[in-house]
C-alpha positions as CSV (number, residue, x, y, z in Angstrom):
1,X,-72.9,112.5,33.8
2,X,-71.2,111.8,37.5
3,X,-73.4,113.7,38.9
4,X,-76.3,111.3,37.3
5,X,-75.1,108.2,37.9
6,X,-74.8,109.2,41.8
7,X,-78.8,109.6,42.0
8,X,-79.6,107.0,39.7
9,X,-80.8,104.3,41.4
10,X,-79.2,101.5,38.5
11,X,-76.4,103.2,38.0
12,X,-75.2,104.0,41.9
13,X,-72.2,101.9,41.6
14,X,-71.0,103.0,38.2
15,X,-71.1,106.6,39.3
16,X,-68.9,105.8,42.6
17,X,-66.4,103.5,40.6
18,X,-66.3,106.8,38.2
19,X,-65.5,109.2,40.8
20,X,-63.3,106.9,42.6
21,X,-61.4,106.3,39.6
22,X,-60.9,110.0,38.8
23,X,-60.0,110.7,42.3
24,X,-57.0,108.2,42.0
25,X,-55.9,109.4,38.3
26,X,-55.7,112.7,39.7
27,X,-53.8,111.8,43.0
28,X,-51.5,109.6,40.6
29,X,-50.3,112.8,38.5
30,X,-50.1,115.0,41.6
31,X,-47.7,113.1,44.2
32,X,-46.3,111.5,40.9
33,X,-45.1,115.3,40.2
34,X,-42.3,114.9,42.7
35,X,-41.0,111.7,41.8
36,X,-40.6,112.6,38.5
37,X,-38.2,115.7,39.0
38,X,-36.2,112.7,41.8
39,X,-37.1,115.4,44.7
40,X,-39.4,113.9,47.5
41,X,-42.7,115.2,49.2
42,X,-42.2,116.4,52.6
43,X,-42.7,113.4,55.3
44,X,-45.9,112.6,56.9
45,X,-48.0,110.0,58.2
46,X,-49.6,107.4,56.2
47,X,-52.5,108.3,53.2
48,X,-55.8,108.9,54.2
49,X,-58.9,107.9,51.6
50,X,-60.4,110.7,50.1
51,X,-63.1,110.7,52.3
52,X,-61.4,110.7,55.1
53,X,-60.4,114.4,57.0
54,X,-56.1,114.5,56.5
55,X,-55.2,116.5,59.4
56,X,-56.7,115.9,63.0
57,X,-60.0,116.9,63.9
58,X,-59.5,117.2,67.4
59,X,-56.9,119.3,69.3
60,X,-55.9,120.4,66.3
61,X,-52.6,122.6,66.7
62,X,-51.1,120.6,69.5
63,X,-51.8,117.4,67.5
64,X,-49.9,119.2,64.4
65,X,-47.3,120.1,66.0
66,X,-46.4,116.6,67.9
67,X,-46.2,115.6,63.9
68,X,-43.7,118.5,63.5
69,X,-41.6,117.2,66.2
70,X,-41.6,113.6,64.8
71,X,-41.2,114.2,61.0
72,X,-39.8,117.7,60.5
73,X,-40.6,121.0,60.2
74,X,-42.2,120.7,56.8
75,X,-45.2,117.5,57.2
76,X,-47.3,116.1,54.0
77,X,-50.7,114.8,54.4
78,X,-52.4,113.4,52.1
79,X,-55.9,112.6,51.2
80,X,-57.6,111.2,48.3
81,X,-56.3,113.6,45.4
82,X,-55.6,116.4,48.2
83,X,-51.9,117.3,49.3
84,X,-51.7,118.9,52.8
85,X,-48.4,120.8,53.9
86,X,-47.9,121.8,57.0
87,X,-44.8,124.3,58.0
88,X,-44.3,124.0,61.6
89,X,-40.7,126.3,61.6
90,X,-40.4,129.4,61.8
91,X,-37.1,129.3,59.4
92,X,-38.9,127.5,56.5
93,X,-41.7,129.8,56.5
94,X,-39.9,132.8,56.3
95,X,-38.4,131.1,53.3
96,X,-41.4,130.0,52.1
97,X,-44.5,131.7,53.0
98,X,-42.8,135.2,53.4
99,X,-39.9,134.5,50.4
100,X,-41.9,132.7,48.0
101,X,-45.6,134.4,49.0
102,X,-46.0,135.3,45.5
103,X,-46.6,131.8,45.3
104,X,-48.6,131.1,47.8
105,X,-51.2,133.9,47.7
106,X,-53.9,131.2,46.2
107,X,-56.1,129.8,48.3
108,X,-57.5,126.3,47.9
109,X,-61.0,126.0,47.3
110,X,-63.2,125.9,49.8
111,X,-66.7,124.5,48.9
112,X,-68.4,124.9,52.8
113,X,-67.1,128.0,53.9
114,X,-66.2,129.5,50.5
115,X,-69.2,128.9,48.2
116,X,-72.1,127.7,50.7
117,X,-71.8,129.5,52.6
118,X,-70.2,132.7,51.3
119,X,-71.3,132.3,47.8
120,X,-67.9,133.5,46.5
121,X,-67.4,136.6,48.2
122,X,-65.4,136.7,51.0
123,X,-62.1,138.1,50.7
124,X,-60.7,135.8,53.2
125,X,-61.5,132.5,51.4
126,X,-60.7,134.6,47.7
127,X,-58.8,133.1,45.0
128,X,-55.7,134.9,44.1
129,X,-56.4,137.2,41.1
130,X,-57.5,139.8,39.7
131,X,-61.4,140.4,41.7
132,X,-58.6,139.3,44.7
133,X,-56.4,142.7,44.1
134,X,-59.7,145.2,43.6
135,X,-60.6,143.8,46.6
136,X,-57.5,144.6,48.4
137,X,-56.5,147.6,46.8
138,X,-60.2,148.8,48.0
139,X,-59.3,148.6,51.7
140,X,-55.8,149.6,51.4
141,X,-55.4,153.2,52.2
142,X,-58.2,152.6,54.9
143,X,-56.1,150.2,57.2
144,X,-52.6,151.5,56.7
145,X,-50.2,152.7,58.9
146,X,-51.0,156.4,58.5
147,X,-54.8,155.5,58.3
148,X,-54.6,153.4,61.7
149,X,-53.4,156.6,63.7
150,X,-56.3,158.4,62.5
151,X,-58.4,155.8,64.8
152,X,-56.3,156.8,68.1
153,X,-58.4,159.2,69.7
154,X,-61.5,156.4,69.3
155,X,-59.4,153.4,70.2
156,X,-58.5,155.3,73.6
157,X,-62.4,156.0,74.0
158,X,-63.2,152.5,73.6
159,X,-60.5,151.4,76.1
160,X,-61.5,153.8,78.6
161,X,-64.8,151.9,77.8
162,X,-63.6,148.6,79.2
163,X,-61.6,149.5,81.6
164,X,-64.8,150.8,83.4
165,X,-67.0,147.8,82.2
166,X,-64.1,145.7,84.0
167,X,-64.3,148.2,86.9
168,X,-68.0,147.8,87.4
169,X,-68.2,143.9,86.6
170,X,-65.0,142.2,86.8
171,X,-66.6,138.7,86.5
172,X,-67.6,139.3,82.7
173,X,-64.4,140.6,81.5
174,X,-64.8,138.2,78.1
175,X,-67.9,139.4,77.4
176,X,-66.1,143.3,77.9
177,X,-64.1,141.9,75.7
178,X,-65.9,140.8,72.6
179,X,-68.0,144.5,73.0
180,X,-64.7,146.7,72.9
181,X,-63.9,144.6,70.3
182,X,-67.0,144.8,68.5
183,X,-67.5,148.6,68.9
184,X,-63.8,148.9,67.7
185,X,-64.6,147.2,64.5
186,X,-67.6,148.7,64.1
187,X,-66.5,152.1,63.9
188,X,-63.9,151.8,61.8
189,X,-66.0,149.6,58.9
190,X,-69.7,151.0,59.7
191,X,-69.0,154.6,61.7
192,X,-71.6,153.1,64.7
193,X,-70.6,151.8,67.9
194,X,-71.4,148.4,69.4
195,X,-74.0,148.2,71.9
196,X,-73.8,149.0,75.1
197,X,-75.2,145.8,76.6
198,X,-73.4,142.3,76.2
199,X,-77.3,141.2,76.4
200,X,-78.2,143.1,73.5
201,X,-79.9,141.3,70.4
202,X,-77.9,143.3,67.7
203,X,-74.3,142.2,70.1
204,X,-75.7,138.7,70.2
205,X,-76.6,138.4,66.5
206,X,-73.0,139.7,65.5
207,X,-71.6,137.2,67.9
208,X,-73.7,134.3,66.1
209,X,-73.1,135.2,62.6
210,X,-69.1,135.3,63.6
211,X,-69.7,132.0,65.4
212,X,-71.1,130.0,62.6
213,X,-68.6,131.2,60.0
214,X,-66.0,130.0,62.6
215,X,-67.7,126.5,62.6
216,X,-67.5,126.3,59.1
217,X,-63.8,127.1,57.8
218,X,-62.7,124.4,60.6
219,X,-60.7,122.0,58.5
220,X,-62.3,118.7,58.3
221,X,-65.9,120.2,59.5
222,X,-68.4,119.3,56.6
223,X,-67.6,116.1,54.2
224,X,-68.0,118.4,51.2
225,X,-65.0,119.9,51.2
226,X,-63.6,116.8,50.4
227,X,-66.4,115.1,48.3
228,X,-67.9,118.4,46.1
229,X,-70.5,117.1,44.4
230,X,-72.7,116.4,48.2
231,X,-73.7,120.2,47.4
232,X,-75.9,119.1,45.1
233,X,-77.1,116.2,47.0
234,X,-81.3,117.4,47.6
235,X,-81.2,118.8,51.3
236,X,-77.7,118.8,51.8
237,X,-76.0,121.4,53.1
238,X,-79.4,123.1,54.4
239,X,-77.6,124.4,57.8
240,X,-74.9,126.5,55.7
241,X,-77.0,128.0,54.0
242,X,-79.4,129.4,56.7
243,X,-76.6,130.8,58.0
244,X,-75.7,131.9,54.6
245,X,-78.5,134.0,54.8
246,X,-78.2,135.1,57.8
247,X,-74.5,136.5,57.5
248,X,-75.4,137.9,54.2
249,X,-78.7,139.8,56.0
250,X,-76.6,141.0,58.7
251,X,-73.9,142.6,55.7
252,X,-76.7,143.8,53.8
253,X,-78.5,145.5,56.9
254,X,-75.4,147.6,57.3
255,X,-74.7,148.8,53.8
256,X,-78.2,149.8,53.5
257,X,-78.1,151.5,57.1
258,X,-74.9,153.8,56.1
259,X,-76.3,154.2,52.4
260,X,-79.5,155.9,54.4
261,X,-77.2,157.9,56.4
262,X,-75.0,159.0,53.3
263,X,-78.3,160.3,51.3
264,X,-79.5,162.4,54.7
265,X,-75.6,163.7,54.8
266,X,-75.3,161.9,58.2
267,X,-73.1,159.6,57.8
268,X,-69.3,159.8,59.6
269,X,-66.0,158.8,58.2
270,X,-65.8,154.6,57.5
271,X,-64.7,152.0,55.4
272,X,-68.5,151.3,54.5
273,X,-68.8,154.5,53.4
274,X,-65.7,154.6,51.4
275,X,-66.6,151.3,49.7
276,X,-69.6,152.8,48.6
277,X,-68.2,156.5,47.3
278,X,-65.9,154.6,45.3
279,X,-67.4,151.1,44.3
280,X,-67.5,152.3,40.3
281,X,-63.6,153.0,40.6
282,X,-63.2,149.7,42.1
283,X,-65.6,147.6,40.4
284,X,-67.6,146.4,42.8
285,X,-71.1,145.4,43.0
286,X,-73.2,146.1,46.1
287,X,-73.3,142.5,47.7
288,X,-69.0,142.5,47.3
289,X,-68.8,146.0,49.0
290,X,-71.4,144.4,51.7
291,X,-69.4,141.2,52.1
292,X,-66.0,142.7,51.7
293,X,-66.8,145.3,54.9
294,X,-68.7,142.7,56.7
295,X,-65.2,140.1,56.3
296,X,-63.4,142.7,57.8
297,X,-65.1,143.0,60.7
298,X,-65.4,139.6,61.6
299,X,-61.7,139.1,61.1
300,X,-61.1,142.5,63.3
301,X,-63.9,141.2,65.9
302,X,-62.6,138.1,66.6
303,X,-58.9,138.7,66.3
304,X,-58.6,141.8,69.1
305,X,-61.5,140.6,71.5
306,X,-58.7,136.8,71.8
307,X,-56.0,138.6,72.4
308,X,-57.8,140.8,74.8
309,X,-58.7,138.0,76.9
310,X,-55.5,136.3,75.9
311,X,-53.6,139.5,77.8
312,X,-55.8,139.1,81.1
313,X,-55.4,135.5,81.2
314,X,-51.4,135.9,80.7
315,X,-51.8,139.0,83.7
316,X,-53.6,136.4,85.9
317,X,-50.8,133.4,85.5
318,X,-47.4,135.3,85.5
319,X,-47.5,137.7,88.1
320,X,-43.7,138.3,88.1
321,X,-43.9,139.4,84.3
322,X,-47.2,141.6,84.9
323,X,-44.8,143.3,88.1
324,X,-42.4,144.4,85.3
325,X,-44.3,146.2,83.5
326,X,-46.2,147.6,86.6
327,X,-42.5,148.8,87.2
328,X,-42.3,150.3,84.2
329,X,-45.7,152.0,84.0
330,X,-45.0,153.5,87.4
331,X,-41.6,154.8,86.2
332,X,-42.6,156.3,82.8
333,X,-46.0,158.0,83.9
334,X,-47.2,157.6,87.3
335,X,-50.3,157.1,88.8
336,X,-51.0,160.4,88.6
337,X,-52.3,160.1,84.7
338,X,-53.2,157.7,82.4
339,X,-51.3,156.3,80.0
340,X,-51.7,157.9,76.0
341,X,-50.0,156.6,73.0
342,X,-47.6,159.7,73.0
343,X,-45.9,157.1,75.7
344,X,-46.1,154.2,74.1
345,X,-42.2,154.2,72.4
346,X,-41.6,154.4,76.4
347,X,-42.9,151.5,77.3
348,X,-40.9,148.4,75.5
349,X,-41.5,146.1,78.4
350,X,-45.3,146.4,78.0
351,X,-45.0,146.3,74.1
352,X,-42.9,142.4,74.6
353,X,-45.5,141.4,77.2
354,X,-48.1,141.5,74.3
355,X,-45.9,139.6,72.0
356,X,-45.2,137.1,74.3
357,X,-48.8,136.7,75.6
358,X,-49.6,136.4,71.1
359,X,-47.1,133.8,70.9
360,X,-48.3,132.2,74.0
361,X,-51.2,131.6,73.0
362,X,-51.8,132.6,69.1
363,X,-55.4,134.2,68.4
364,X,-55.3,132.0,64.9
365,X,-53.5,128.5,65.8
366,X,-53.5,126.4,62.9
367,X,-53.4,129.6,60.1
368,X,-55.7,129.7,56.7
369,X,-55.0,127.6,54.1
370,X,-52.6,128.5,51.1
371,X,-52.7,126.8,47.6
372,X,-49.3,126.8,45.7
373,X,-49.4,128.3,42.1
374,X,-46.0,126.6,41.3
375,X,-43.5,123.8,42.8
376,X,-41.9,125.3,46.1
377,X,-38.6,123.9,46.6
378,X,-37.1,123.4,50.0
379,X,-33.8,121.5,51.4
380,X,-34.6,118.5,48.8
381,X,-38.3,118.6,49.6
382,X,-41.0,119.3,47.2
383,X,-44.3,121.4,47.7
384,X,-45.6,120.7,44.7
385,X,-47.9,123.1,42.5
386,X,-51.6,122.3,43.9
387,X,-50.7,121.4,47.5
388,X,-52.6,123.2,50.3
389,X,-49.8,124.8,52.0
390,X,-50.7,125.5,56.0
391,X,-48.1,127.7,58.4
392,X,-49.3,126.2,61.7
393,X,-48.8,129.4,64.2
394,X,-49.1,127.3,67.5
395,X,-45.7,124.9,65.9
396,X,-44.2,127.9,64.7
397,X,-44.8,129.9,68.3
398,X,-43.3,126.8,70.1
399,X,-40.1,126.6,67.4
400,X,-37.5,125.8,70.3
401,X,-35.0,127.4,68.2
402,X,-36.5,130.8,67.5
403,X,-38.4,130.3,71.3
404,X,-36.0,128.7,73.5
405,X,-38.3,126.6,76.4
406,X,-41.0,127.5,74.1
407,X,-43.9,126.8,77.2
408,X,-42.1,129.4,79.1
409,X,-44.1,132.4,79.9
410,X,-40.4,135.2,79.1
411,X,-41.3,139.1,78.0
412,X,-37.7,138.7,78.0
413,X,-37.1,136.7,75.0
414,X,-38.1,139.7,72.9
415,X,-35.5,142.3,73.8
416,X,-32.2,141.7,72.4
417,X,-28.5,141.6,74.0
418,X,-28.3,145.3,74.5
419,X,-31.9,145.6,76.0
420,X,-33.9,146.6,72.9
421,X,-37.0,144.8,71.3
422,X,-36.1,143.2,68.6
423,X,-37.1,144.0,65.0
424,X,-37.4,140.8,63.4
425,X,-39.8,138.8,61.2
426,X,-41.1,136.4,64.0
427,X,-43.5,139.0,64.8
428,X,-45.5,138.0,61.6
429,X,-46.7,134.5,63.2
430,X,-49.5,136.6,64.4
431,X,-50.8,138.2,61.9
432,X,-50.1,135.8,59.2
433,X,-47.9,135.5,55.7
434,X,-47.3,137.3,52.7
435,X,-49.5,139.0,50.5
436,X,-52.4,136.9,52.6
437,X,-50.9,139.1,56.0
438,X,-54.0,140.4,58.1
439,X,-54.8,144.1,56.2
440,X,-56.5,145.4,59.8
441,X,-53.0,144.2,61.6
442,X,-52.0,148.1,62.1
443,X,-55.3,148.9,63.8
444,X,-55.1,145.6,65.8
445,X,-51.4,146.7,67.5
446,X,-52.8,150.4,68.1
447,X,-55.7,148.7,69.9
448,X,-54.3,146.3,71.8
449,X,-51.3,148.8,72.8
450,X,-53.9,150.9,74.3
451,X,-56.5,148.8,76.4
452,X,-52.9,146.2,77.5
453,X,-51.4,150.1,78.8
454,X,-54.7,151.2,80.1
455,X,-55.6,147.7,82.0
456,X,-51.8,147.4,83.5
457,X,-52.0,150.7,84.6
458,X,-55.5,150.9,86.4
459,X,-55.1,147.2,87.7
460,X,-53.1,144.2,89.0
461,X,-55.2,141.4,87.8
462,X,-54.7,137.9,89.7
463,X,-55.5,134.4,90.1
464,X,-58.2,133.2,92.0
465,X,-57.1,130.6,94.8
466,X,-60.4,128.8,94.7
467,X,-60.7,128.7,91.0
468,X,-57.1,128.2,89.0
469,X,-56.8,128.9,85.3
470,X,-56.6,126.0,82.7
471,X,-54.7,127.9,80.3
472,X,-54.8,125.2,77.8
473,X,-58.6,125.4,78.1
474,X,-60.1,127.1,74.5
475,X,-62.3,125.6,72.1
476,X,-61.1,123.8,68.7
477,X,-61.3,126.6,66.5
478,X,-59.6,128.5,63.7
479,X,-59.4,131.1,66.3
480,X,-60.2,129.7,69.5
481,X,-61.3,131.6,72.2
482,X,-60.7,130.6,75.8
483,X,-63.1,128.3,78.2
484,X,-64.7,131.0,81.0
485,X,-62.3,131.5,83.7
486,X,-62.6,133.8,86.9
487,X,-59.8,136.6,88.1
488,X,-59.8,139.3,90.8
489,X,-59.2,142.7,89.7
490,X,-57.7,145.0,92.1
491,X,-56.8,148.8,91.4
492,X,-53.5,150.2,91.5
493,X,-55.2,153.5,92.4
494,X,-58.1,154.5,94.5
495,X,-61.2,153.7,92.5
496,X,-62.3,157.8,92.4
497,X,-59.3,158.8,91.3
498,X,-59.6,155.8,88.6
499,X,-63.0,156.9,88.0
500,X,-61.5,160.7,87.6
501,X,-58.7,159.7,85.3
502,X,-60.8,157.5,82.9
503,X,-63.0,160.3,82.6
504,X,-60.8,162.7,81.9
């Protein structure tokens, strides 16, 4: 009946008084909620109409956590019927994303990126439930601990990879980048490697399906995440779903391509192929195995070609930190080899110049969204059942507390008093919360271990005079990825023997 008074032509006004009307019952018993039991909402800065995006739409994390500094770690934003909670501490979201993330395993629904787009099956925008656990318990044993090392000897191959594509072509090191990334994640979910050219169509399709799904889980992007019923609106929406079909092509193309490859007996070890020997056990239809596959590798492709470039750019700006672990490298093993992940328990200084570089600048700044399933209290404050529930990883990085002089560039600050990195939770800003925690996170660290032990090693990477970095230079994404920036790249070793070493 709403949805007929909206495109009547007589009735246009009843239908927005209607929805207007329900909108504000709804907000009434939801921020009531709170008042009722005499504990307040969280502080935050004034209501926004329904319409109307809550949090920022530009500069997102830095704007978000400004608001942290001036209400508190815990910030309510509200919208229409929508309650927004952002945790920008890293104290309250131990004790509440990591304590209580039972409770916040829910995601919120997400009509753009979640439906349009996805048509319900990505596992990164799933409900909590029970098609949310098959999903997971699918992947599990493929991305564990004891799984990841099994990916060693082809993580090393794929470093070696870049290190010579840096070698040969220093001034396209992002592009080196996002294929090491891309051939990494491609291996372990399809059993193919990426292609060799950053030119090549299938490289530059991946990149586009990744970079429209990127464009549409940005908080605040599309209206219809706040106003539902535009999907059904006659033309709207057309954009998502061409890219809808697009993403869901591109998925499909690579089920059917390992499927072939199964029924010849061709096909290697991968999490495709997995998914498909045991879909019946699982319960999954053909388009979830294609979509739950193809989520994981956009997650994985995005999340260790950032921190990549993340690494170089941190090598380029702190020389003095980059010299330590230079120190280290040459202490532990030489020039006379390369490094291998036998050494990398040897190499702690290393291991807190990636953390610091991830905290630096986090690959995922603002998080994913969380829905509580029940009322989360915290010193007095209320997150009531409902509310969108956001840990924002760029306030929680910059947590003076946890990070003392958080826009300090320190390796330091991870070792503890007797000289040992510490073993704490704060690592988990990185990877995010809970039962929602990144599943590929092991095969991230092994990768990023390797190509940040293989690039120290080979080179000292610098500044440019003539062109400085802007390191607060990346675009407004979920995950943003840095603005093009220029570095010289000069061996530590003479560039046969580098030549020699990576070969063999």
């Amino acid at each position: 009946m709403i949805l007929e008074a909206l495109t009547g032509s007589t009735n246009y006004a009843a239908g927005v008084a209607i929805v207007v009307a329900a909108v504000l019952v709804v907000s009434y018993k939801k921020f009531s909620l709170a008042r009722r039991k005499g504990i307040q909402l969280p502080p935050g800065p004034p209501a926004r109409w329904f319409w109307e995006s809550a949090l920022p739409t530009v500069n997102i994390a830095c704007t978000l956590t400004d608001l942290v500094r001036e209400y508190g770690p815990l910030v309510s934003f509200r919208q229409g019927s929508q309650l927004i909670i952002v945790i920008g501490s890293v104290e309250a979201a131990e004790d509440i994303m990591e304590k209580e993330g039972a409770s916040l395993v829910d995601r919120p629904r997400s009509v753009a990126a979640g439906e349009m787009l996805s048509n319900g099956l990505s596992l990164t925008m799933a409900s909590s439930g029970e098609r949310f656990r098959r999903l997971r318990k699918a992947i599990h044993p493929h991305l564990q601990p004891k799984a990841a090392e099994a990916y060693q000897n082809m993580l090393r191959e794929n470093a070696i990879d870049f290190i010579l594509d840096v070698l040969n072509d220093p001034t396209n090191h992002q592009k080196h980048s996002q294929r090491f990334s891309s051939s990494i994640v491609l291996q372990v979910t399809y059993g193919k490697s990426a292609p060799t050219a950053i030119a090549d169509p299938e490289f530059v399709r991946l990149c586009k399906v990744i970079e429209n799904y990127q464009a549409v889980i940005r908080p605040g992007a599309f209206l219809v995440d706040r106003v539902p019923l535009l999907r059904y609106l006659p033309g709207y929406g057309k954009q998502i779903y061409k890219w809808r079909d697009e993403e869901l092509e591109l998925f499909r193309y690579h089920l059917r391509r390992v499927k072939s490859e199964m029924d010849q007996n061709k096909a290697g070890p991968s999490l495709m192929k997995a998914l498909l020997e045991n879909a019946e056990e699982h319960q999954l239809s053909t388009d979830e195995v294609a979509y739950l596959a193809g989520t994981l590798f956009g997650a994985g492709f995005d999340t260790i070609a950032i921190a990549t470039t993340t690494i170089i750019m941190a090598l380029a700006c702190h020389p003095l930190a980059q010299a330590k672990v230079h120190e280290e490298l040459d202490m532990v093993i030489g020039l006379d080899r390369a490094p291998t992940f036998k050494d990398s328990s040897s190499l702690p200084q290393l291991h807190a110049f990636i953390l610091e570089a991830l905290r630096w600048r986090p690959v995922v700044q603002i998080g994913f969204p969380h829905r509580a399933t029940k009322d989360v209290l915290w010193r007095g404050h209320c997150i009531p059942k409902g509310a969108t529930v956001y840990g924002c990883h760029w306030a929680l990085s910059r947590d003076p507390i946890v990070f003392p002089d958080p826009e300090i560039f320190n390796p330091q600050r991870w070792f503890d008093s007797e000289g040992r990195l510490k073993d704490n939770n704060v690592r988990f800003i990185t990877y995010g919360f809970g039962r929602r925690v990144c599943p590929g996170l092991h095969v991230t660290n092994h990768a990023l271990y390797m190509t940040t032990a293989l690039l120290m090693w080979s080179f000292r990477i610098a500044q440019r005079p003539d062109a400085p970095i802007n390191t607060h230079a990346f675009n407004d994404r979920v995950t943003p990825h840095a603005e093009p920036f220029e570095i010289n790249v000069i061996p530590r070793v003479e560039v046969a023997k580098l030549r020699a070493a990576m070969a063999g």
